[in-house]
C-alpha positions in Angstrom: -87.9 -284.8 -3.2 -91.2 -286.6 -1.7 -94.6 -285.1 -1.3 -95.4 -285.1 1.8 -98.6 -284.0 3.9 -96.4 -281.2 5.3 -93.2 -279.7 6.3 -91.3 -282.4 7.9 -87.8 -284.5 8.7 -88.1 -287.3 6.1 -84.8 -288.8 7.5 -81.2 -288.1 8.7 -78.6 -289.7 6.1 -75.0 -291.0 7.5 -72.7 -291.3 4.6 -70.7 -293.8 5.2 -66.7 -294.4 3.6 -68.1 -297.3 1.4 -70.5 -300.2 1.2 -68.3 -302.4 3.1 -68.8 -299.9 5.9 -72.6 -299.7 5.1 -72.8 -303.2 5.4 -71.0 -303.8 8.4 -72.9 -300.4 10.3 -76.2 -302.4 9.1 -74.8 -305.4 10.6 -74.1 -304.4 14.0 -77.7 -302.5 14.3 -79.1 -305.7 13.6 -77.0 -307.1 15.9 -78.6 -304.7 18.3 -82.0 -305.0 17.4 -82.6 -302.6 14.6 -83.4 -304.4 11.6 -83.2 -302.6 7.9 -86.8 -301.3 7.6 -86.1 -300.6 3.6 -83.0 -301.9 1.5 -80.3 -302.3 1.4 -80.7 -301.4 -2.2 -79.3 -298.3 -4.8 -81.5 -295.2 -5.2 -81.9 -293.7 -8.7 -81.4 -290.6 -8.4 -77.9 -290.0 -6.4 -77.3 -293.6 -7.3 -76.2 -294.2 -4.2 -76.3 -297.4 -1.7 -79.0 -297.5 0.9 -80.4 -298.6 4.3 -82.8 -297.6 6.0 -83.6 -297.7 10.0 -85.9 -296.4 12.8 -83.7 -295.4 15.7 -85.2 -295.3 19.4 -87.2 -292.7 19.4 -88.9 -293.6 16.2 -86.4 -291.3 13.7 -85.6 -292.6 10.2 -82.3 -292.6 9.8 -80.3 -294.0 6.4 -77.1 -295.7 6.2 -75.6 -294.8 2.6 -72.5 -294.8 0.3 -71.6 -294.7 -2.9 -73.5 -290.9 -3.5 -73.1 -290.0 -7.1 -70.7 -286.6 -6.8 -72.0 -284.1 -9.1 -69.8 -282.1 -10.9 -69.7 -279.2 -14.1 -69.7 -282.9 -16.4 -73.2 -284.0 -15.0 -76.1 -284.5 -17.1 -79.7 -283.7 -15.7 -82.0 -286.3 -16.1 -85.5 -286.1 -15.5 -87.9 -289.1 -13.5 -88.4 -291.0 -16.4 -84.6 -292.3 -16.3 -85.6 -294.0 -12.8 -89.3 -295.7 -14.0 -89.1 -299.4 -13.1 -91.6 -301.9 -13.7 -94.7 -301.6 -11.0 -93.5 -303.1 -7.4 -89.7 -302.1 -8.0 -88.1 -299.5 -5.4 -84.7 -299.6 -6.3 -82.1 -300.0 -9.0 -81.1 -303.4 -8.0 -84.6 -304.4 -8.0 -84.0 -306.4 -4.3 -85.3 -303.5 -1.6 -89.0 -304.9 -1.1 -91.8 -302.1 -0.7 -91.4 -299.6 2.4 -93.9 -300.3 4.8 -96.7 -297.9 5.6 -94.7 -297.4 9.3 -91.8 -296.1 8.0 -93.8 -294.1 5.8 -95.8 -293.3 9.3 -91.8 -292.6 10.3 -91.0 -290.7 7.8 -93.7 -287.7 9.0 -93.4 -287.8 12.9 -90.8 -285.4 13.3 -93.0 -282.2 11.6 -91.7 -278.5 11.3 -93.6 -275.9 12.7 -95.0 -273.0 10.0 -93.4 -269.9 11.4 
């Protein structure tokens, strides 16, 4: 969950088979000239691989793998078991800081109050 100024599509995840998969989907969007604009890197929460991209027409899509299954053996954890020291945005500690325009990205797409 993210605050967010209002209802809106965050981003579309694509769960991919695995991270060789992730990697090689990243790979040929570079190829077509859409770099990663956060990650790759592993979420807290989900624990899950991750990649994020703007497609075309300005969408944030993620690339993931690796999602944490939850199952009547998980343990609920609350935010402080995903605090990392200040500038960190991952697990890994590799993903640098999302930029403010795919933060911009992240709020284009709003929903409508009905």
């Amino acid at each position: 969950m993210a605050r967010g100024e209002g209802p809106s599509l965050n981003h579309m995840a694509y769960e991919m088979a695995n991270m060789d998969g992730l990697m090689r989907g990243a790979g040929r969007l570079k190829t077509s000239g859409f770099n990663s604009e956060w990650g790759v890197g592993r979420h807290g929460p989900g624990d899950n691989v991750f990649a994020y991209f703007i497609d075309p027409v300005g969408t944030v899509i993620e690339y993931t793998a690796e999602v944490l299954q939850v199952d009547d053996g998980y343990v609920v954890r609350g935010p402080s078991e995903w605090a990392w020291p200040p500038g960190r945005t991952d697990h890994w500690g590799i993903a640098p800081p999302k930029a403010d325009h795919v933060k911009a990205a992240q709020t284009a797409v709003p929903y409508a109050d009905v």
